[in-house]
KESE-479212 format. One record per residue (C-alpha): residue in one letter; residue number from 1; x, y, z. Coordinates in nm, 4 decimals, always signed. Each point is the difference from the previous one (the first is absolute). Example, Ala and Ser with C-alpha at 12.3 -4.5 7.8 and 13.67 -1.06 7.14 Angstrom:
BEGIN
SITE   drenfi   roro         c1         c2         c3
SITE        a      1    +1.2300    -0.4500    +0.7800
SITE        s      2    +0.1370    +0.3440    -0.0660
END
This chain:
BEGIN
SITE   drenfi   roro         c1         c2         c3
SITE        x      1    +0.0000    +0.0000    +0.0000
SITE        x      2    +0.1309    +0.3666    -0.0712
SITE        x      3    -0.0802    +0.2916    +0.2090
SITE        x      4    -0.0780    +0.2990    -0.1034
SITE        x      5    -0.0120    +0.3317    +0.1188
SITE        x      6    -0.2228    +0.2828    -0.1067
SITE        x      7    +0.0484    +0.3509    +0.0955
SITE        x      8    -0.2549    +0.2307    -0.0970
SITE        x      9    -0.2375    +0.2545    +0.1725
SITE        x     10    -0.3054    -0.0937    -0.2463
SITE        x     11    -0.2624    -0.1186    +0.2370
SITE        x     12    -0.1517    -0.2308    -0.2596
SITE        x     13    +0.3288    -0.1483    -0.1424
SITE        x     14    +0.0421    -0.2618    +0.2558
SITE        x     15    -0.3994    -0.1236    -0.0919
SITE        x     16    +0.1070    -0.0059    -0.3610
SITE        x     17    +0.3105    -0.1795    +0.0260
SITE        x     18    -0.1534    -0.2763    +0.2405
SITE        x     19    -0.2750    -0.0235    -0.3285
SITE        x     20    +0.2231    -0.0142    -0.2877
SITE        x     21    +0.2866    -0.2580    +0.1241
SITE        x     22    -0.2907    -0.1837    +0.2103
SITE        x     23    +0.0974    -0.3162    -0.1803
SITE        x     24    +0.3631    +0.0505    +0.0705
SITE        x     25    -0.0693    +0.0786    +0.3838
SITE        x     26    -0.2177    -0.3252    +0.0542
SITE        x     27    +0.2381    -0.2113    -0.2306
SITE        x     28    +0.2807    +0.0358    +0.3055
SITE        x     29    +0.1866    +0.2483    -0.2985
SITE        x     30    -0.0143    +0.3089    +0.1439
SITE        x     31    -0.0334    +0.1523    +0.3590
SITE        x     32    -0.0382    +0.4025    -0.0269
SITE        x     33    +0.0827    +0.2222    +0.2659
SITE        x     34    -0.1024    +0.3576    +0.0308
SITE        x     35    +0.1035    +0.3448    +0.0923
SITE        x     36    -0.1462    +0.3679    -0.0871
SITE        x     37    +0.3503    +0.1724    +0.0409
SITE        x     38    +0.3528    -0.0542    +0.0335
SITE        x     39    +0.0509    +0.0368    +0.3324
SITE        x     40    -0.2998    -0.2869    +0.0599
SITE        x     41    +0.2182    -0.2194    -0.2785
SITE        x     42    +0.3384    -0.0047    +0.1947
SITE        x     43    -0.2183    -0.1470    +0.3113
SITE        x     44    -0.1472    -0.2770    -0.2524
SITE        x     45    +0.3495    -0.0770    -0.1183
SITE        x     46    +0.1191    -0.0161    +0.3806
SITE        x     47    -0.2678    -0.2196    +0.0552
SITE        x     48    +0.0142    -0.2231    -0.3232
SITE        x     49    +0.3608    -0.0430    -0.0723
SITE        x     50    -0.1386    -0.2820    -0.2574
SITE        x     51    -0.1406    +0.2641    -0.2559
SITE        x     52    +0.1567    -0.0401    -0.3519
SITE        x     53    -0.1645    +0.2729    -0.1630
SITE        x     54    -0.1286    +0.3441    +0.0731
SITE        x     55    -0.2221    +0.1634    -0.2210
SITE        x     56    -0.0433    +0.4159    +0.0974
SITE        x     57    -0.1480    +0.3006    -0.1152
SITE        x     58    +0.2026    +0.3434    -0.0342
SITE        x     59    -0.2357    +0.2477    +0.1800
SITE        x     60    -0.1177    -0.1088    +0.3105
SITE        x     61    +0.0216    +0.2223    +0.3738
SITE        x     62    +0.2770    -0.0354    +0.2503
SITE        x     63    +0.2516    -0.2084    -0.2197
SITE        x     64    -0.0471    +0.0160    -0.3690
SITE        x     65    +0.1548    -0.3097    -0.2402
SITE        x     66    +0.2655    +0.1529    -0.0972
SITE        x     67    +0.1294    +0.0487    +0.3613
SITE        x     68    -0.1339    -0.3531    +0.0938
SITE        x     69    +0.1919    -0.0943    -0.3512
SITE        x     70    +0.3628    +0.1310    +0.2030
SITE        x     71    -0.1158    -0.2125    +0.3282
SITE        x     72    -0.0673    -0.3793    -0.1609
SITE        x     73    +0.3905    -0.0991    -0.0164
SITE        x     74    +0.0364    +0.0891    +0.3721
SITE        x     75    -0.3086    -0.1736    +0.0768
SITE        x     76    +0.0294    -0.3154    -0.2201
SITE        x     77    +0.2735    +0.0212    -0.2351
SITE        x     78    -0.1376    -0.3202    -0.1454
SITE        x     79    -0.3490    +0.1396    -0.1531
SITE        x     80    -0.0772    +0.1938    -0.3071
SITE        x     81    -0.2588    +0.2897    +0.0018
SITE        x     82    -0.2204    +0.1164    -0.3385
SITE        x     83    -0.1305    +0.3046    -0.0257
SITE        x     84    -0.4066    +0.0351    -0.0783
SITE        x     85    -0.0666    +0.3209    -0.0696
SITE        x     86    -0.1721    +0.2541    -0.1816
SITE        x     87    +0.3039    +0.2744    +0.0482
SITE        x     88    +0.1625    -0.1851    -0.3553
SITE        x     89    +0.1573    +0.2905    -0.1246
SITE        x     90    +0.3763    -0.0647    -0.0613
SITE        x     91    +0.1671    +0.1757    +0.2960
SITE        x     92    -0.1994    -0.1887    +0.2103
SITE        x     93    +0.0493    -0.2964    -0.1820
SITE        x     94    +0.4182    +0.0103    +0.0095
SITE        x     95    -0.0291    +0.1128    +0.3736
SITE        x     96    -0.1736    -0.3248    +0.0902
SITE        x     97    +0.2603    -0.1948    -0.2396
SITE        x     98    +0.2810    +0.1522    +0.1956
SITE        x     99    -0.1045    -0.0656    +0.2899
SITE        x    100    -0.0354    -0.3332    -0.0412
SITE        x    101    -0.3508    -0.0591    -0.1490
SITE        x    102    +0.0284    -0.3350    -0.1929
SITE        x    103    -0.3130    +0.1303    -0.2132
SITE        x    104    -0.2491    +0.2621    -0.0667
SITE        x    105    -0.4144    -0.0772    -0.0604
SITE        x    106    -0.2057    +0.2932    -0.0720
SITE        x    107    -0.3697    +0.0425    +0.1608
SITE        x    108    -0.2501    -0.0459    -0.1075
SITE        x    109    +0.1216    -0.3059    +0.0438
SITE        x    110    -0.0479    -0.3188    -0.2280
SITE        x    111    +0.0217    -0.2696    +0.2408
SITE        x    112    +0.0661    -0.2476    -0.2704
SITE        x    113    +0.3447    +0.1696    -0.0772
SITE        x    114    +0.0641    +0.0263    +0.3702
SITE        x    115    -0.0475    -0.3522    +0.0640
SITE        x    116    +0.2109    -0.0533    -0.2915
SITE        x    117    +0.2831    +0.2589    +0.1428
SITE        x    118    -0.0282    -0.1538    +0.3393
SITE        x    119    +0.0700    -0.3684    -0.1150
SITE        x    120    +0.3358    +0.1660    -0.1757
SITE        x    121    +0.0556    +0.1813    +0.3036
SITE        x    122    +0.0012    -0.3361    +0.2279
SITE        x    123    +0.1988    -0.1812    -0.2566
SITE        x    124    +0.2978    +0.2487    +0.0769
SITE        x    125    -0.0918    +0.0165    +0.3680
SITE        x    126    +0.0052    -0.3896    +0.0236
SITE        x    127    +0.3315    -0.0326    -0.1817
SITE        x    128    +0.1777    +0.2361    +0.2081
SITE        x    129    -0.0831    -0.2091    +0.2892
SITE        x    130    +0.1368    -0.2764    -0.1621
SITE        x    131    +0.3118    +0.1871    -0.0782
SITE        x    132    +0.0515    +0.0918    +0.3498
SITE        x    133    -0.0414    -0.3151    +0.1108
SITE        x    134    +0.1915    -0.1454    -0.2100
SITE        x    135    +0.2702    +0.2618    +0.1257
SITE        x    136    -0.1001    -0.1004    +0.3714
SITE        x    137    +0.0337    -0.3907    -0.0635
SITE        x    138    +0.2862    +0.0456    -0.1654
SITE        x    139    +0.1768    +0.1927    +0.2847
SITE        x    140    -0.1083    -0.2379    +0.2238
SITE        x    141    +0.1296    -0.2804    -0.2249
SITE        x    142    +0.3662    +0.1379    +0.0236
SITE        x    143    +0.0001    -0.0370    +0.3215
SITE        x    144    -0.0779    -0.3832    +0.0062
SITE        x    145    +0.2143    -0.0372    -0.3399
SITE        x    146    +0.3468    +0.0258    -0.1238
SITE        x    147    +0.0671    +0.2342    -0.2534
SITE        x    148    +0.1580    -0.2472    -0.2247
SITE        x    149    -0.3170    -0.1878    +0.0189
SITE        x    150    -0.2115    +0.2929    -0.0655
SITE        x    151    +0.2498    +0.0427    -0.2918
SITE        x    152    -0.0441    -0.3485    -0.1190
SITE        x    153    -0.4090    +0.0425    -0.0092
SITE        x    154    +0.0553    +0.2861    -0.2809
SITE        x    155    +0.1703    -0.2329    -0.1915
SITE        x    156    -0.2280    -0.0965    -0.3399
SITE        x    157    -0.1047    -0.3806    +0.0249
SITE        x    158    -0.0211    -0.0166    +0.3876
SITE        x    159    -0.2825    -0.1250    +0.0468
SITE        x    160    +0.0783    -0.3020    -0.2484
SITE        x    161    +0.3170    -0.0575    +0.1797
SITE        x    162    -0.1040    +0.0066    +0.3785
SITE        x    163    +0.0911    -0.3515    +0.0562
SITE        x    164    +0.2972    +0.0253    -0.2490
SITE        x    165    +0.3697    +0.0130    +0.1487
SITE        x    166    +0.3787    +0.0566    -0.0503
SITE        x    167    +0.3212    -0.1092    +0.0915
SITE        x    168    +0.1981    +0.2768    +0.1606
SITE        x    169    +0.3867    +0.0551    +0.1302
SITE        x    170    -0.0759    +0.2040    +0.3370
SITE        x    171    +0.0557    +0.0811    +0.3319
SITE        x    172    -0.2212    -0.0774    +0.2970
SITE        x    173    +0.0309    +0.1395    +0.3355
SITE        x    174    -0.1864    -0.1424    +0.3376
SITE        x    175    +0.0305    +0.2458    +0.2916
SITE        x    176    -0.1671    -0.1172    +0.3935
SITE        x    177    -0.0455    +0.2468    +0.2673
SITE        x    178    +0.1865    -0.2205    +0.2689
SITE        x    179    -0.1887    -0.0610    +0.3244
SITE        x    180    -0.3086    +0.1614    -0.1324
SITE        x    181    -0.2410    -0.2459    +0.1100
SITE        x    182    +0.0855    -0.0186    +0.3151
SITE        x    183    +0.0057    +0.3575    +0.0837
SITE        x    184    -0.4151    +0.0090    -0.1378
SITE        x    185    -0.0723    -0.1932    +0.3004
SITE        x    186    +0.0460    +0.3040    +0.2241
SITE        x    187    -0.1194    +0.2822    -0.2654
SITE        x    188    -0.3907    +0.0786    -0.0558
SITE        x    189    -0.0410    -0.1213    -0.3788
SITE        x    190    -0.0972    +0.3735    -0.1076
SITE        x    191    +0.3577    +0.0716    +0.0876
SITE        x    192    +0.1572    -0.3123    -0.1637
SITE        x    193    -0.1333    +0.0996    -0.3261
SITE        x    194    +0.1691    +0.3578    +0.0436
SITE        x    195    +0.3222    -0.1181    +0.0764
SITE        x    196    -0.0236    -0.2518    -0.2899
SITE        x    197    -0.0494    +0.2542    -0.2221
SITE        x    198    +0.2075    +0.2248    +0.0728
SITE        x    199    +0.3003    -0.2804    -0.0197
SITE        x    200    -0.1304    -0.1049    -0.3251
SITE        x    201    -0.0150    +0.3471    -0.1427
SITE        x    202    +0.3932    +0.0351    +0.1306
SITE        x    203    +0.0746    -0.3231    -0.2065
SITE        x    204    -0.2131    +0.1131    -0.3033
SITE        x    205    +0.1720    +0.3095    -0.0777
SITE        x    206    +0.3236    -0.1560    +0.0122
SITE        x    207    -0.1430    -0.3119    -0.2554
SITE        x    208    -0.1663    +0.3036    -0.2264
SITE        x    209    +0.3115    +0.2405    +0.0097
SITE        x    210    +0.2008    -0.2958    -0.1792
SITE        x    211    -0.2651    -0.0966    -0.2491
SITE        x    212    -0.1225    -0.3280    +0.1502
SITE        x    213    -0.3374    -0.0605    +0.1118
SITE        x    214    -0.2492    -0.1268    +0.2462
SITE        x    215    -0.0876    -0.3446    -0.0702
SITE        x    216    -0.2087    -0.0224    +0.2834
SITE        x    217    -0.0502    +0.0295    +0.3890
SITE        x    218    -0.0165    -0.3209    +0.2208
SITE        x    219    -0.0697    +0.0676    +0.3588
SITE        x    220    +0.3389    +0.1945    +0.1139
SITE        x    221    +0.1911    -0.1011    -0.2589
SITE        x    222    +0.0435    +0.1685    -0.3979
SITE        x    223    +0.0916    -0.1402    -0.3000
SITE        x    224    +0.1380    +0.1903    -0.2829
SITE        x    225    +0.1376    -0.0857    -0.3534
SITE        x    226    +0.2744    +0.1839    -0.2449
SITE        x    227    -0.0093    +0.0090    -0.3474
SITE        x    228    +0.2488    +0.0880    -0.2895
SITE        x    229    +0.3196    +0.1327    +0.0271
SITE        x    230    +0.2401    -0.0292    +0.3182
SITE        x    231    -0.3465    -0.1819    +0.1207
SITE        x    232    +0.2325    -0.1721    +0.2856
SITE        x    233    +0.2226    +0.3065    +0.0935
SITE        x    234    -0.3469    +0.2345    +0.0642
SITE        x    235    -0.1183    -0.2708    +0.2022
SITE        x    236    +0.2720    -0.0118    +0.2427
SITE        x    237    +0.0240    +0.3696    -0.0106
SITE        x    238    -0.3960    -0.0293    +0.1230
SITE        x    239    +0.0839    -0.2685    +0.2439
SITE        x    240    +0.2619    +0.2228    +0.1493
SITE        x    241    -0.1382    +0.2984    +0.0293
SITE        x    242    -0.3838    -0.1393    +0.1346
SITE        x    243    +0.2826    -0.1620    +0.3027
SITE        x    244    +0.1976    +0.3282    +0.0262
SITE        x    245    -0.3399    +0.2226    +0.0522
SITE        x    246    -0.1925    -0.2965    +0.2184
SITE        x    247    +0.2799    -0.0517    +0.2436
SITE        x    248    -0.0044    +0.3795    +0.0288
SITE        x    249    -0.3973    +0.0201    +0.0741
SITE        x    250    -0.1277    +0.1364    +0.3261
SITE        x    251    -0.0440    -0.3059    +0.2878
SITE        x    252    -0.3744    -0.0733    +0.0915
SITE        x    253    -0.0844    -0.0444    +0.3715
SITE        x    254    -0.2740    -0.2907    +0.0182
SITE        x    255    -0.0895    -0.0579    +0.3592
SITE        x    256    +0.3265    -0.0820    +0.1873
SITE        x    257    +0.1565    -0.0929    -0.3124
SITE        x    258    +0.1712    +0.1973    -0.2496
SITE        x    259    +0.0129    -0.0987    -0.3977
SITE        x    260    +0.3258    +0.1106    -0.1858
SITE        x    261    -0.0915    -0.0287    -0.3704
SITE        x    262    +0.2457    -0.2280    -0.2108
SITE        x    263    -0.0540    -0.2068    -0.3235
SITE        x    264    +0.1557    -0.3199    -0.1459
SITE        x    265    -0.0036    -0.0233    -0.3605
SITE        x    266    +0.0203    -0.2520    -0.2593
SITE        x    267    +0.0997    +0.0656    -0.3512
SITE        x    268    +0.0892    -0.2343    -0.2836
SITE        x    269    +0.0045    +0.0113    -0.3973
SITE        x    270    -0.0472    -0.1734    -0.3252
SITE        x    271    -0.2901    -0.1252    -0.2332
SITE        x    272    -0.3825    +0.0241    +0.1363
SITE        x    273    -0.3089    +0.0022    -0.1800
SITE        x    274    -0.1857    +0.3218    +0.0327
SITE        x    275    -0.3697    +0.0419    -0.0729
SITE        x    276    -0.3872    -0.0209    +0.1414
SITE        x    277    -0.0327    -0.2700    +0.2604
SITE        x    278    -0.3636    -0.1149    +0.0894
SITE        x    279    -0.3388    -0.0466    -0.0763
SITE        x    280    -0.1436    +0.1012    -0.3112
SITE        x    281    -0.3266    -0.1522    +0.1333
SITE        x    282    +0.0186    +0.2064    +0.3121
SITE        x    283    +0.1563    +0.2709    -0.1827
SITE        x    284    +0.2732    +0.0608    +0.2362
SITE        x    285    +0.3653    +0.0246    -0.1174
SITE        x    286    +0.3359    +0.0892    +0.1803
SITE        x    287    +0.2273    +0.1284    -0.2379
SITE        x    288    +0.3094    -0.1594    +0.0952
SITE        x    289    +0.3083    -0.1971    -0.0524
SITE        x    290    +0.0109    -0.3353    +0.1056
SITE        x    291    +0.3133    -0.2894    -0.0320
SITE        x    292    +0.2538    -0.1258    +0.1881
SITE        x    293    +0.2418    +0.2910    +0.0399
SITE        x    294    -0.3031    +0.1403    +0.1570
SITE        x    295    -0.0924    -0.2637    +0.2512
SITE        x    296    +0.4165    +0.0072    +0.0761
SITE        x    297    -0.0456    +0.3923    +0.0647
SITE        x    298    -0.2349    -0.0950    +0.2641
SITE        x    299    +0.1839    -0.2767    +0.1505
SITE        x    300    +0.3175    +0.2064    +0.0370
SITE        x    301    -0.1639    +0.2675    +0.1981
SITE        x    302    -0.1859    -0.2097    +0.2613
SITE        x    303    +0.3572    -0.1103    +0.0524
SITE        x    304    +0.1138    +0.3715    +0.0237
SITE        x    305    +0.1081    +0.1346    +0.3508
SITE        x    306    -0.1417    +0.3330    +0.1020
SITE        x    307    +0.1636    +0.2784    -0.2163
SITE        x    308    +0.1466    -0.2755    -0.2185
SITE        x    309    -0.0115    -0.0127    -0.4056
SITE        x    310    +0.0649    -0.3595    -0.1001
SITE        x    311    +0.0322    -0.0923    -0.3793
SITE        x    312    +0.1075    -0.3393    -0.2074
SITE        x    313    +0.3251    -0.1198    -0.1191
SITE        x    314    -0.0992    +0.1069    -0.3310
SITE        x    315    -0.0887    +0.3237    +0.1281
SITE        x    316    +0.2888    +0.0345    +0.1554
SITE        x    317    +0.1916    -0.0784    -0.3229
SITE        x    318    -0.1660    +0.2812    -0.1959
SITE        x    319    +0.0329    +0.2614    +0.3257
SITE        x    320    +0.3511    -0.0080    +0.1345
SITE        x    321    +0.1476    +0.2466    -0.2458
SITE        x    322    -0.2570    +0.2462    +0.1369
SITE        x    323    -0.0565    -0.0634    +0.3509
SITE        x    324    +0.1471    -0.1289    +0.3119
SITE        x    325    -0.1111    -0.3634    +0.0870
SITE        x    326    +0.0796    -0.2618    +0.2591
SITE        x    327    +0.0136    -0.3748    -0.0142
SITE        x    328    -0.2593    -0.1068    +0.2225
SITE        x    329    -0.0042    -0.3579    -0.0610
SITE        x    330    -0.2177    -0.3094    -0.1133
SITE        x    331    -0.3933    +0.0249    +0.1469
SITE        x    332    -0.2906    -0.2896    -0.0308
SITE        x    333    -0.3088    +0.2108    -0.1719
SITE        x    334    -0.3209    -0.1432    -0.0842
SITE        x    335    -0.0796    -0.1879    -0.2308
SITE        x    336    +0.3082    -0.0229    -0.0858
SITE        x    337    +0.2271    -0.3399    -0.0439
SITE        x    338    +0.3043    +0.1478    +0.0385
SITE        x    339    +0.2049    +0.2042    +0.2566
SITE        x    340    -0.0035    +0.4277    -0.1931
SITE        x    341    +0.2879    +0.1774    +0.0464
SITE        x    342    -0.0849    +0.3324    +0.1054
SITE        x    343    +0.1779    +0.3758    +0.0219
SITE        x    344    -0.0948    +0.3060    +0.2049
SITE        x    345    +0.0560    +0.3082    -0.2034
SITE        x    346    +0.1599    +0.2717    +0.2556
SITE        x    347    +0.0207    +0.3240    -0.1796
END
């Protein structure tokens, strides 16, 4: 149903409205709302924030339409306004345009055109609302979604290749807030989720400012994958600097306890496929990298001491010429047959 709201001090124009779009107003398509002046038609749009379209005369006491014309974006940007009037001369006309008047109808009025220019008039009206939800959901969307998977929706056959993958060389980077969980037992839950957040946004900026990005969020712990060039040196540049700025975070008094933030991280590289994981049924994907050099990634940090980055031999191999690494020795994982050699990278 659209609303409607008519401003004009005729007596006998409400009467004759209710008559000529009587079909309209028992059919559920229009609701009409009334007013004699402007001043009367700012109250009905405090008190209808729904109405879509306002149709107003020029001369009228108090508040004439071209005032009331200079009001409506303050009062519902949203809304469009035509003009009924018999004042058609061309000033008046390009005044009303100006101001914001989406069109003019000139009395006496056929209501046959009207109906006609109020049906054009919704049209707009409804697909700005569209637009600006579309704008709302959107912004709302980017902050549940990655940018490179926002990206990846523009691209042209998406939708025919949402279950469709690749194989990828990349980086992927596990990072645990150590002793987390324990510490929520003594913090309200309100407060958990603050503290959370503002660790993850520490770790975010750091995975962003070297061009990786946010797989997704498990619990306390992030996971975070680099692509293309030097895809293994930006990682450990991330991993570095998210253990630099969270071992330099304020301490959190919980009860008798205190929490000092700290993080172990795994990282490891090499081939992973990389594509929509899920349930085209339930139409729910992850968009995500999945293989063995990202199970290993996940391994090596549960072994990870707090403030610890712990990579593979192979990683290892590829990082020494860059960064400072120690031997750490051979570790059980699992799922794993064999003993993994692991490194912590120090600086």
């Amino acid at each position: 149903m659209a609303k409607i709201l008519v401003v004009d001090d005729e007596q006998d124009l409400e009467l004759l409205i209710r008559q000529k779009f009587r079909k309209k107003i028992r059919e559920g398509v229009y609701e009409f709302v009334f007013a004699q002046n402007g001043f009367e038609a700012l109250t009905q749009l405090a008190s209808h924030p729904d109405i879509d379209v306002v149709l107003s005369d020029i001369n009228m006491p108090e508040m004439d339409g071209l005032t009331l014309l200079t009001k409506l974006p303050d009062a519902n940007p949203i809304l469009k306004a035509i003009m009924v009037s018999a004042y058609s001369d061309m000033d008046n006309i390009r005044t009303a345009m100006n101001r914001g008047a989406f069109d003019f109808v000139v009395k006496p009025v056929n209501f046959e055109d009207l109906d006609i220019t109020i049906e054009k008039t919704l049209l707009h009206v409804i697909e700005l609302k569209k637009t600006l939800q579309a704008i709302k959901e959107n912004n709302i969307l980017r902050m549940y979604v990655d940018e490179n998977v926002l990206n990846f929706m523009t691209h042209k056959e998406f939708e025919n290749s949402l279950l469709s993958n690749e194989t990828i060389e990349a980086t992927v980077l596990f990072i645990d807030i150590c002793g987390f969980t324990a510490i929520t037992e003594h913090v309200a839950a309100n407060t958990v989720v603050g503290m959370i957040n503002k660790y993850f946004d520490i770790m975010v900026q750091e995975i962003i400012a070297q061009n990786g990005h946010i797989d997704k969020f498990m619990g306390d712990a992030v996971m975070a994958v680099f692509r293309g060039e030097y895809h293994l040196d930006r990682a450990i540049d991330a991993a570095l600097a998210v253990r630099d700025k969270m071992h330099g975070a304020d301490e959190i008094q919980a009860g008798e306890k205190t929490f000092t933030p700290s993080v172990s991280i795994g990282i490891n590289s090499g081939e992973m496929i990389s594509g929509n994981i899920g349930s085209a049924t339930l139409k729910r994907l992850d968009y995500t990298v999945i293989g063995d050099a990202v199970n290993l990634a996940q391994r090596l940090q549960t072994v990870a001491q707090a403030n610890q980055i712990i990579v593979s031999a192979d990683v290892y191999e590829q990082a020494k010429g860059s960064f400072a690494l120690n031997k750490i020795g051979e570790v059980s994982l699992k799922n794993k047959v064999k003993p993994v050699e692991i490194y912590e990278v120090v600086d």
